[in-house]
SERO-4910 file (N, C-alpha, C, O; in steps of 0.05 Angstrom, whole numbers):
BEGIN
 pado doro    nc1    nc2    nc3   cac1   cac2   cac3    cc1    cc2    cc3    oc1    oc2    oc3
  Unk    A   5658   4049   -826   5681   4034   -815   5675   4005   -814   5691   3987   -820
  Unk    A   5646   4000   -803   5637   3966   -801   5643   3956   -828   5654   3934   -830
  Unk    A   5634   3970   -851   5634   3959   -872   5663   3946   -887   5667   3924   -896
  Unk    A   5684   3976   -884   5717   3966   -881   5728   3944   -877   5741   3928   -890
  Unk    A   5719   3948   -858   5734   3915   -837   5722   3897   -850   5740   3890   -865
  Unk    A   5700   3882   -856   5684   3871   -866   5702   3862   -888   5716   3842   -888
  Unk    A   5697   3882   -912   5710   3874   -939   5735   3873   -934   5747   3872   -955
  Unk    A   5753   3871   -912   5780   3871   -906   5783   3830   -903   5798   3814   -915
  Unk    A   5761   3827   -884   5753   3807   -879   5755   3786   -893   5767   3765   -891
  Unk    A   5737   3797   -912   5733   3783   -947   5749   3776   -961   5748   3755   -974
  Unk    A   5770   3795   -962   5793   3792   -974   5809   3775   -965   5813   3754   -977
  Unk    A   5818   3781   -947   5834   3760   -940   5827   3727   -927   5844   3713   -916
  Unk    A   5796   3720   -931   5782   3705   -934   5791   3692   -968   5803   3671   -970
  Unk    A   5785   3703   -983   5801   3703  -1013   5823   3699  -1022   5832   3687  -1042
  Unk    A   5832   3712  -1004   5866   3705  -1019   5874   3681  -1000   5895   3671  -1007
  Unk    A   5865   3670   -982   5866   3649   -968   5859   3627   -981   5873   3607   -982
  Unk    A   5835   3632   -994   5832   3600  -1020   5842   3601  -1036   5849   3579  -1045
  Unk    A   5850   3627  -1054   5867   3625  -1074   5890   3611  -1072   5897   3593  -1087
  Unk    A   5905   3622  -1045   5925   3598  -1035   5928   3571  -1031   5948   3558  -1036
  Unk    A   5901   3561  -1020   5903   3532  -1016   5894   3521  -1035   5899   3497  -1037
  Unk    A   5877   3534  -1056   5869   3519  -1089   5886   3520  -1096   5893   3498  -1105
  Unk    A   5907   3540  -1100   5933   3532  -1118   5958   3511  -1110   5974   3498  -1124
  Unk    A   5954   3513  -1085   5975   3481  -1077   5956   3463  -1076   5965   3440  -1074
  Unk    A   5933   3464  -1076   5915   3436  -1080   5928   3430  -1109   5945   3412  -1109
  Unk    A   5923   3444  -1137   5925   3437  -1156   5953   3436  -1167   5956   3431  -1191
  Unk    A   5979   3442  -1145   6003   3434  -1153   6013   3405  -1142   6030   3392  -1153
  Unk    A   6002   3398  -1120   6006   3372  -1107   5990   3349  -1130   6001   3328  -1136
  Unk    A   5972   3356  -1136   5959   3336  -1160   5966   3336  -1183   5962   3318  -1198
  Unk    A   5980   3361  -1188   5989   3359  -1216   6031   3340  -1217   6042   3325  -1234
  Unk    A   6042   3353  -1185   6075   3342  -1186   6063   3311  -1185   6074   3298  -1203
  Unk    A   6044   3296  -1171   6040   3263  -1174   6049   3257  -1195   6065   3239  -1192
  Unk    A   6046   3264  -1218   6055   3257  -1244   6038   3238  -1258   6047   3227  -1278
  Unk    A   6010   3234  -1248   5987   3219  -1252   5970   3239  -1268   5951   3228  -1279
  Unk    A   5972   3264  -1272   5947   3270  -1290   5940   3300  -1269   5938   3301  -1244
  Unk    A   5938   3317  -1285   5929   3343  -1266   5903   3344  -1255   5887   3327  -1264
  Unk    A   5893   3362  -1235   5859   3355  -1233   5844   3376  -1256   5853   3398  -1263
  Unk    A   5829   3370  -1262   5807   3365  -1283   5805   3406  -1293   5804   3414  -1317
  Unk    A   5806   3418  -1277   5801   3450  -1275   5833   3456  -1288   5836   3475  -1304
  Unk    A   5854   3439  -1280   5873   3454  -1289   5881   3438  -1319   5888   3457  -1333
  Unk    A   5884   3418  -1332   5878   3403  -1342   5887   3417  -1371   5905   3408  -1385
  Unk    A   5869   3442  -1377   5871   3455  -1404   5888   3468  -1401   5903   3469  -1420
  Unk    A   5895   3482  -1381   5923   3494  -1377   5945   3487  -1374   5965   3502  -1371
  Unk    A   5946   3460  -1373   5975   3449  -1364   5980   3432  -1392   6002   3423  -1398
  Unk    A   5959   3429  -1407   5968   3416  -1434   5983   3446  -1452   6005   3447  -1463
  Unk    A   5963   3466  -1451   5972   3490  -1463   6004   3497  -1459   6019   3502  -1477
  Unk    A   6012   3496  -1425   6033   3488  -1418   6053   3483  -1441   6067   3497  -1455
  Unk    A   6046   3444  -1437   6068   3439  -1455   6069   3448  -1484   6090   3447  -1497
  Unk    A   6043   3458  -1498   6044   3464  -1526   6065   3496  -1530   6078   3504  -1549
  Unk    A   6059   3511  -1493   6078   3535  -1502   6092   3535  -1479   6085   3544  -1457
  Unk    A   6118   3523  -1486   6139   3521  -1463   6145   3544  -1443   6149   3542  -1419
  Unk    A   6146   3574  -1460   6159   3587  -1452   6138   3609  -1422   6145   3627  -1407
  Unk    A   6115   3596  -1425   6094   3607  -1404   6090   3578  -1383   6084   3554  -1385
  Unk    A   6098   3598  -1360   6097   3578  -1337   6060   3574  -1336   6040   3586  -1344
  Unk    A   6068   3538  -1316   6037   3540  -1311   6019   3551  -1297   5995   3543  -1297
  Unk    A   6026   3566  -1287   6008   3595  -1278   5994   3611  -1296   5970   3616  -1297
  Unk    A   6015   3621  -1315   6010   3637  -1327   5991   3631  -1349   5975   3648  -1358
  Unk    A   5992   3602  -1360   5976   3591  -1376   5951   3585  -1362   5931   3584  -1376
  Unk    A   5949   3580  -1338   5920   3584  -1322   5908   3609  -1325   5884   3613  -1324
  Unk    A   5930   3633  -1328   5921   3659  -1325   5897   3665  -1355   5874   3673  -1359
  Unk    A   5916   3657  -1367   5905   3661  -1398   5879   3643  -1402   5862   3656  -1413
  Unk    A   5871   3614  -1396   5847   3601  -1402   5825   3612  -1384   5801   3612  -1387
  Unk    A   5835   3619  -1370   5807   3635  -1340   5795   3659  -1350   5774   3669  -1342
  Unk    A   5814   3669  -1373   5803   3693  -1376   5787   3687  -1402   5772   3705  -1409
  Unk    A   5787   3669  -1414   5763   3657  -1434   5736   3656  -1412   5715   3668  -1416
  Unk    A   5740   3640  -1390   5727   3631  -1369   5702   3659  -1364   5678   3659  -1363
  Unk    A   5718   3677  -1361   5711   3704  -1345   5697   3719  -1373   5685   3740  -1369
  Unk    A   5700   3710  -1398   5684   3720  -1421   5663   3703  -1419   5640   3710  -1413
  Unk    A   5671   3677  -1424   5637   3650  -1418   5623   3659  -1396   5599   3656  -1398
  Unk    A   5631   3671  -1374   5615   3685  -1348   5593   3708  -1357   5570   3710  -1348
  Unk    A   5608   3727  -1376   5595   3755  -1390   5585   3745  -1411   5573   3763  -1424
  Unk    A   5583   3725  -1422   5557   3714  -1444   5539   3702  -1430   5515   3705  -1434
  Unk    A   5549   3686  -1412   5516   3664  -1395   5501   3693  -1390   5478   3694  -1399
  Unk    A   5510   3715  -1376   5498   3723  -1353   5492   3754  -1360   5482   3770  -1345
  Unk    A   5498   3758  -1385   5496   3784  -1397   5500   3811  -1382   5521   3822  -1376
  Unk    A   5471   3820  -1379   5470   3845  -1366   5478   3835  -1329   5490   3847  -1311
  Unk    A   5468   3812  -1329   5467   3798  -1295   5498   3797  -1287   5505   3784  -1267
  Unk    A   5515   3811  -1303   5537   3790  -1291   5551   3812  -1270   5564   3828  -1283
  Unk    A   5552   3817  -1250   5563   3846  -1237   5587   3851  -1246   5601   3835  -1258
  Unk    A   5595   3877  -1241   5614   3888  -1252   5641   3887  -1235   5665   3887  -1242
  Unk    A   5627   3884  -1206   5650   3879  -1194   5667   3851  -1206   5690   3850  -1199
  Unk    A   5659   3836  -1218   5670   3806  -1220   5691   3809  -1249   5701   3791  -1261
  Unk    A   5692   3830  -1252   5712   3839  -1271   5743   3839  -1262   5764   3837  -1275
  Unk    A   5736   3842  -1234   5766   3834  -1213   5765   3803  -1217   5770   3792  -1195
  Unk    A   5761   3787  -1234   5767   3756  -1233   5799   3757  -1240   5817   3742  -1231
  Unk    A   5800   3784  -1264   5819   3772  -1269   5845   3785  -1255   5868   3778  -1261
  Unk    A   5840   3803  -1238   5868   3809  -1221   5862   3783  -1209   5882   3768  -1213
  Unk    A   5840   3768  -1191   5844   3743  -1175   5852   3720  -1188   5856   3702  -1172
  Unk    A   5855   3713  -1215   5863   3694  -1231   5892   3695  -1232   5906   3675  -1229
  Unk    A   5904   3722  -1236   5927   3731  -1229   5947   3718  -1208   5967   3703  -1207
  Unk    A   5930   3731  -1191   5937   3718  -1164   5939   3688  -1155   5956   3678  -1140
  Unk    A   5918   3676  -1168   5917   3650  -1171   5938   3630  -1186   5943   3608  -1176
  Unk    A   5947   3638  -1208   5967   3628  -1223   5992   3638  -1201   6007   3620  -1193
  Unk    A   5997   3657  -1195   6034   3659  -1177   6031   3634  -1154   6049   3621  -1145
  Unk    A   6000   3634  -1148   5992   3615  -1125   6013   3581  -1138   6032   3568  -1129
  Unk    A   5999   3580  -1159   6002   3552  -1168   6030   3550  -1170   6042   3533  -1157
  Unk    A   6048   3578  -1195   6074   3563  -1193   6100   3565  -1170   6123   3559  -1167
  Unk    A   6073   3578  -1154   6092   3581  -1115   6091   3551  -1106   6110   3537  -1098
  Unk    A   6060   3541  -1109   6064   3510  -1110   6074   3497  -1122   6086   3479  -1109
  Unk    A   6075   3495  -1148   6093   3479  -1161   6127   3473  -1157   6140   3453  -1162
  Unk    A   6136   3496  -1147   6160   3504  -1133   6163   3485  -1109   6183   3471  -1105
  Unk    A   6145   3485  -1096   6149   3475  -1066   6146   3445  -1072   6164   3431  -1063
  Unk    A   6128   3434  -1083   6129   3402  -1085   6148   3401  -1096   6163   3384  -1088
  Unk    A   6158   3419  -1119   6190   3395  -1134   6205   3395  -1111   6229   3391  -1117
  Unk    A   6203   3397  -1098   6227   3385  -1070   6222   3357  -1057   6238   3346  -1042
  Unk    A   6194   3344  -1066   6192   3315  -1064   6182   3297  -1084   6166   3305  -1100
  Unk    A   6192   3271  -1084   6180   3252  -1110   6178   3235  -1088   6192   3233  -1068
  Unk    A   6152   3221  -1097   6139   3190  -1087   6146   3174  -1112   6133   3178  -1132
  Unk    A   6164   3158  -1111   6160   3128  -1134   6132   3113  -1131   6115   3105  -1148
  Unk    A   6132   3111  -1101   6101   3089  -1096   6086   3088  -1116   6104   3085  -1132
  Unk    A   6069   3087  -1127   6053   3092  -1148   6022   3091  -1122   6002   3104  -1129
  Unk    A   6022   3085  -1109   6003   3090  -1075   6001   3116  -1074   5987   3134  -1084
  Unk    A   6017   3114  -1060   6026   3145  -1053   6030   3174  -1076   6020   3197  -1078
  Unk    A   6043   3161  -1085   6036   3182  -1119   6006   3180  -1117   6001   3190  -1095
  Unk    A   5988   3174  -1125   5953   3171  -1123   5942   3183  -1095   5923   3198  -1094
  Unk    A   5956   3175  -1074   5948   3189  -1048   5946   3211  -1052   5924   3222  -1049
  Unk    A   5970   3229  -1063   5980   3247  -1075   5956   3266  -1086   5948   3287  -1076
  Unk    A   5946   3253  -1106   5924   3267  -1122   5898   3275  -1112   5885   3296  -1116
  Unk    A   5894   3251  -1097   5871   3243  -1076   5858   3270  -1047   5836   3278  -1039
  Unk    A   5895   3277  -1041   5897   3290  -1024   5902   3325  -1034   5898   3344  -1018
  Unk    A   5910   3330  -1064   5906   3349  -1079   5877   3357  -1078   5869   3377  -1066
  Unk    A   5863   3341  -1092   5833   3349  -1099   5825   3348  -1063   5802   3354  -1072
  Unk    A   5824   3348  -1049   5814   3351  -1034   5823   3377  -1011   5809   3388   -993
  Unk    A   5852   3381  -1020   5856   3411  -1018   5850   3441  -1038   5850   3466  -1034
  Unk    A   5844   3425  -1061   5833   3438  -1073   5799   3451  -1074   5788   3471  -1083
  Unk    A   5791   3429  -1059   5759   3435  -1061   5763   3449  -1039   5750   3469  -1044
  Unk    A   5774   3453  -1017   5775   3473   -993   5782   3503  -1005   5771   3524  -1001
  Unk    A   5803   3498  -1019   5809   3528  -1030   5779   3536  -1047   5771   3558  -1039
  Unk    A   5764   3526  -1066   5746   3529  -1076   5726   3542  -1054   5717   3565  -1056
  Unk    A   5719   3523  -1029   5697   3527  -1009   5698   3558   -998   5679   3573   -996
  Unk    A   5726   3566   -992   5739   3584   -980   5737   3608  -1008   5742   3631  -1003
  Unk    A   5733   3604  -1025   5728   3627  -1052   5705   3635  -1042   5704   3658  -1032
  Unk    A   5678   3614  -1044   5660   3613  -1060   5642   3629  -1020   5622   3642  -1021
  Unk    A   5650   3625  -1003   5647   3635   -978   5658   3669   -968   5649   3682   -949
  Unk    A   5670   3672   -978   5687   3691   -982   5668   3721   -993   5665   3745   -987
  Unk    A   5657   3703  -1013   5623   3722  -1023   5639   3756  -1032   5630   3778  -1025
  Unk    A   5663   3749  -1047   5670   3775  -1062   5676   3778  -1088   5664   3795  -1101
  Unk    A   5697   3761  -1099   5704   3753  -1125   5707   3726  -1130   5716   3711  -1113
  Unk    A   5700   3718  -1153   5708   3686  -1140   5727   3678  -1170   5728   3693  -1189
  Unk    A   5738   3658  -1169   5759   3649  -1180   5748   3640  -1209   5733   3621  -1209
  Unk    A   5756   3655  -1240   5743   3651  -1261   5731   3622  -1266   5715   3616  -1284
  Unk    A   5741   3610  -1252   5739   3575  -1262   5704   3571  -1243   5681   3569  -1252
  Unk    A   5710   3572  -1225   5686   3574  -1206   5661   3583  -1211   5641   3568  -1208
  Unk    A   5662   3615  -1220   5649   3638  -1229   5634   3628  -1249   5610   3631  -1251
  Unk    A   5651   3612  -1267   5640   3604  -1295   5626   3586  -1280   5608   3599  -1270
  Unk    A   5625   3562  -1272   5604   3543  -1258   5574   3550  -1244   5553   3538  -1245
  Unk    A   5583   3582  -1226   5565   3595  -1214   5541   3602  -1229   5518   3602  -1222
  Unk    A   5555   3610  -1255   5543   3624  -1274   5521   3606  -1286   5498   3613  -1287
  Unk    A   5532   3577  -1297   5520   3555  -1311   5488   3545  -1281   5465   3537  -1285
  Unk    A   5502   3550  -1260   5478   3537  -1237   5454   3565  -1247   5430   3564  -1251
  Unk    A   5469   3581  -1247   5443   3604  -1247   5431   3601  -1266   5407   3598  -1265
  Unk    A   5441   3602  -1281   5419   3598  -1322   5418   3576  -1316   5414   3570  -1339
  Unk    A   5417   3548  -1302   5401   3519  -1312   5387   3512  -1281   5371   3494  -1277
  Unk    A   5395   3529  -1262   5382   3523  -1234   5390   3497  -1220   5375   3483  -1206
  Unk    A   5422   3495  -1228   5423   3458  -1218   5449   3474  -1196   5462   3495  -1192
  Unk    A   5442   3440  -1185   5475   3446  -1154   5500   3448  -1166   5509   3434  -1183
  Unk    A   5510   3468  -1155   5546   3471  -1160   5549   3447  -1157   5546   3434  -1178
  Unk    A   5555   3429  -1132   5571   3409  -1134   5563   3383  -1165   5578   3367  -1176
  Unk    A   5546   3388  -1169   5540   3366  -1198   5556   3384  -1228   5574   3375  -1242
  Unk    A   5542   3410  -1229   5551   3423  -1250   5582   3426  -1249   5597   3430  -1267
  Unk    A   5589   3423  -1220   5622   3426  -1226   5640   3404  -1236   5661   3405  -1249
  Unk    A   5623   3380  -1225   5640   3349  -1236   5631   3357  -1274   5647   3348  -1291
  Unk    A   5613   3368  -1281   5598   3357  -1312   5623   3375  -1319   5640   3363  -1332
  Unk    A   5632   3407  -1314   5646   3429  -1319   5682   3420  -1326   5697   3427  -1344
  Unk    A   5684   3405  -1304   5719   3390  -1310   5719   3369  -1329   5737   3367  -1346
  Unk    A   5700   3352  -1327   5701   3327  -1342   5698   3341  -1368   5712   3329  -1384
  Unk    A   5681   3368  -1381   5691   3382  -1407   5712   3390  -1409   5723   3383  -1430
  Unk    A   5725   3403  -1393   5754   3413  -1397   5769   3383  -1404   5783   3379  -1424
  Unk    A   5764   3367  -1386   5788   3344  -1402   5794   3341  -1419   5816   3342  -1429
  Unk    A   5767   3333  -1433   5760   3324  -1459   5769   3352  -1482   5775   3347  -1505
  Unk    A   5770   3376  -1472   5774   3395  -1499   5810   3384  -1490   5825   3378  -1509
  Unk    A   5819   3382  -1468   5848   3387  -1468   5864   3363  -1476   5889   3363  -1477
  Unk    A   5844   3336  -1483   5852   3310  -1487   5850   3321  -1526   5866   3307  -1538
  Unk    A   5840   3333  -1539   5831   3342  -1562   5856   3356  -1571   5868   3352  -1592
  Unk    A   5866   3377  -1546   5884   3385  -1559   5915   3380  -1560   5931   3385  -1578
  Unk    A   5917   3368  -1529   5940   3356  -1531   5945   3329  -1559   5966   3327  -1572
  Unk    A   5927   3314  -1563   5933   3294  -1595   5934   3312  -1609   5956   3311  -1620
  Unk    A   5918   3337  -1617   5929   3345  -1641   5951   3374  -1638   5966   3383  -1655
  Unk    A   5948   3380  -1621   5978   3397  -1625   6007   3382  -1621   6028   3382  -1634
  Unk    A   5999   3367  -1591   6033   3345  -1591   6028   3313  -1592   6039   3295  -1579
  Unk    A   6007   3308  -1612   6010   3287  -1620   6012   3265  -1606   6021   3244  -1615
  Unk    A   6000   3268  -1574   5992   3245  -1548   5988   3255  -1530   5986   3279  -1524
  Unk    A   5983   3226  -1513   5965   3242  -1490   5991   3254  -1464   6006   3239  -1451
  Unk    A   5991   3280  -1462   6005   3299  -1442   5986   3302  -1419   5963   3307  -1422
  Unk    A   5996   3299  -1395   5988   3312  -1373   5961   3306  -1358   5953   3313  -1336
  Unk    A   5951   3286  -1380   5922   3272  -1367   5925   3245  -1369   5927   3232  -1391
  Unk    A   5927   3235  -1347   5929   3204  -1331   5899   3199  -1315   5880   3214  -1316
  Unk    A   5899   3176  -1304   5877   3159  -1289   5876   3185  -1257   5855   3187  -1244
  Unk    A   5896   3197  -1251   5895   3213  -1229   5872   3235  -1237   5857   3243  -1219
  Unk    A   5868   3246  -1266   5857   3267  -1271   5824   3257  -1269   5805   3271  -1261
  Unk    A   5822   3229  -1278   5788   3224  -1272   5789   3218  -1238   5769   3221  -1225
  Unk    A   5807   3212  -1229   5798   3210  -1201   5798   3241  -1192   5782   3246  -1173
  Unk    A   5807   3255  -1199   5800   3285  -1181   5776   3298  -1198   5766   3320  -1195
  Unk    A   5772   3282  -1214   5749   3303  -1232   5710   3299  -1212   5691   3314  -1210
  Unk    A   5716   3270  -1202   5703   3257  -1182   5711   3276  -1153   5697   3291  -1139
  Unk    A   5736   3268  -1151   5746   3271  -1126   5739   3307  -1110   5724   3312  -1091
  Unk    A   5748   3318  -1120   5729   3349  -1117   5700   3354  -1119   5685   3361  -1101
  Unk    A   5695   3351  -1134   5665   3352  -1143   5650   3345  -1115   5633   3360  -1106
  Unk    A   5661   3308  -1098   5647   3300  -1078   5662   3312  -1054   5649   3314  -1033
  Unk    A   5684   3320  -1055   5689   3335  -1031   5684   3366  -1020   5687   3375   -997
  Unk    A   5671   3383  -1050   5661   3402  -1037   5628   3399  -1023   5621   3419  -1012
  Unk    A   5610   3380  -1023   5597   3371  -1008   5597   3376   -975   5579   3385   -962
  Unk    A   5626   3365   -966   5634   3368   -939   5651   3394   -939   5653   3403   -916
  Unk    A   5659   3402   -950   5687   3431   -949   5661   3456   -955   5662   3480   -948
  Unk    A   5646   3447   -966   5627   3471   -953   5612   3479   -932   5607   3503   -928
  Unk    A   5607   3466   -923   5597   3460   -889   5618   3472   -871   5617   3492   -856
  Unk    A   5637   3455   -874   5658   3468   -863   5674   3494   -861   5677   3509   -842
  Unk    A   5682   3497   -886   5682   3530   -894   5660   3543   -882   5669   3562   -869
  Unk    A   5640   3543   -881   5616   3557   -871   5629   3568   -842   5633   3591   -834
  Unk    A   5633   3547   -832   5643   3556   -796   5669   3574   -801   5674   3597   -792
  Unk    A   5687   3556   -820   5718   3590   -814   5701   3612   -823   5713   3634   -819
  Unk    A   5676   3616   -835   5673   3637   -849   5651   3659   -828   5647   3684   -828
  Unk    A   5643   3640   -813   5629   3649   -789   5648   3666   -758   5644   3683   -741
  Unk    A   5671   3648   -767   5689   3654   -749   5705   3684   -760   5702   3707   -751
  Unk    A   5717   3677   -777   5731   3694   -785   5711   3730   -796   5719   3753   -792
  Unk    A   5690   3723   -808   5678   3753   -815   5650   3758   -792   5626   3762   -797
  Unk    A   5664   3756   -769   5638   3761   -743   5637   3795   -756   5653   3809   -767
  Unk    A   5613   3798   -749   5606   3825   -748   5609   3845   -733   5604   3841   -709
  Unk    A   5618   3874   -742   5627   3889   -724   5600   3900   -701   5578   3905   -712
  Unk    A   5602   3901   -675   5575   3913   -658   5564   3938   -667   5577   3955   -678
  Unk    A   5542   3938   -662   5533   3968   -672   5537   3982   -644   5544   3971   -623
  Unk    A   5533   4009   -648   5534   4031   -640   5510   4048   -639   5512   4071   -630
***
C-alpha cells in the first residue's frame, strides 16, 4: 500500500510539470518573438504542416527524441521510459490548452512581449524541475538530455543549453528550406535558449522542497 500512494504521488508530481512546461512554452511561443529553443522544431514543423496543431507536432518530434534515448542508452535505457510517449502525449494537449489560453491576450510593448518570453522560460524550467523530481517518466525532450549527461558524464543544466541551441539550428535549416524564411525563431528564442538552461540552476533546488513536501513517506508499521 506504502508503495501505491507513493507512485500515486509521482504521478501527479508529473502531470503537474507537464502542465506548467506546457504553458511555460505557450506564453513564449504567443510573445510572437521566437518559441523557446525545445519547442522550436516543432513549431516550425507546425507551419510546414498546417493541418497538425502544435501539440501534436511536439508529439511527433519527441518521439524521434524517445528513439535518440534507445540508441544513446541501448540495453541501459529502462523499459519503463517507454511511457514517454503516453507523457509526450500529454504534454502536447498541455501546450495547445496553453496556447488557447494566451490567445486571449496580446502585448504590443515589444518590453513586455520579451518579458513575456523571459517569464515563459522560466516557467518552463519549473515544469522541467518538477519532471525531472518527480523520478518516474520524464518528458522525451528531457530524457534525451538525461541520456546525453549519462554517456558524456557532464551537468544537465550545460548539456541542456548545448541540446536547444541544436534544435534551433536543425529548425532554422528547415524552416529556409521547406518555407523559404525564417518562421517562428526570433531574438526571444536565443534568449530562452540561455534563459532555461540558467534557471533550472535555481528551480531545482526549489523543486527539491515541493518534492519533499509533497512525496513524504508513508510511516511504517
Amino acid at each position: 500500500m506504502k508503495h501505491h500512494v507513493s507512485v500515486a504521488r509521482q504521478c501527479a508530481l508529473l502531470i503537474c510539470g507537464l502542465a506548467v512546461a506546457g504553458f511555460g512554452v505557450a506564453l513564449t511561443t504567443c510573445a510572437e518573438l521566437g518559441t523557446s529553443p525545445i519547442s522550436s522544431l516543432p513549431l516550425v514543423a507546425h507551419y510546414c504542416v498546417p493541418p497538425l496543431s502544435f501539440g501534436m507536432t511536439t508529439f511527433f518530434i519527441n518521439l524521434l527524441f524517445v528513439a535518440t534515448e534507445v540508441a544513446l542508452l541501448g540495453r541501459k535505457f529502462p523499459p519503463l521510459q517507454f511511457a514517454q510517449v503516453a507523457v509526450v502525449f500529454v504534454f502536447g494537449m498541455f501546450i495547445d490548452l496553453g496556447m488557447w489560453v494566451c490567445s486571449f491576450w496580446s502585448f504590443q510593448n515589444y518590453a513586455l512581449r520579451m518579458a513575456e518570453v523571459v517569464l515563459g522560460s522560466v516557467v518552463l524550467s519549473l515544469g522541467i524541475a518538477l519532471q525531472i523530481h518527480a523520478n518516474l517518466v520524464f518528458n522525451p525532450g528531457e530524457g534525451c538530455v538525461k541520456a546525453l549527461c549519462q554517456v558524456f558524464h557532464a551537468r544537465f543544466a550545460w548539456v541542456k543549453i548545448a541540446f536547444d541551441v541544436s534544435l534551433v539550428l536543425i529548425a532554422l535549416i528547415l524552416s529556409l528550406a521547406a518555407l523559404h524564411g525564417v518562421f517562428g525563431l526570433r531574438e526571444g528564442t536565443l534568449v530562452a535558449a540561455f534563459a532555461v538552461g540558467l534557471s533550472l540552476r535555481w528551480a531545482m533546488p526549489l523543486c527539491r522542497s515541493v518534492k519533499k513536501f509533497l512525496l513524504i513517506p508513508a510511516p511504517r508499521h
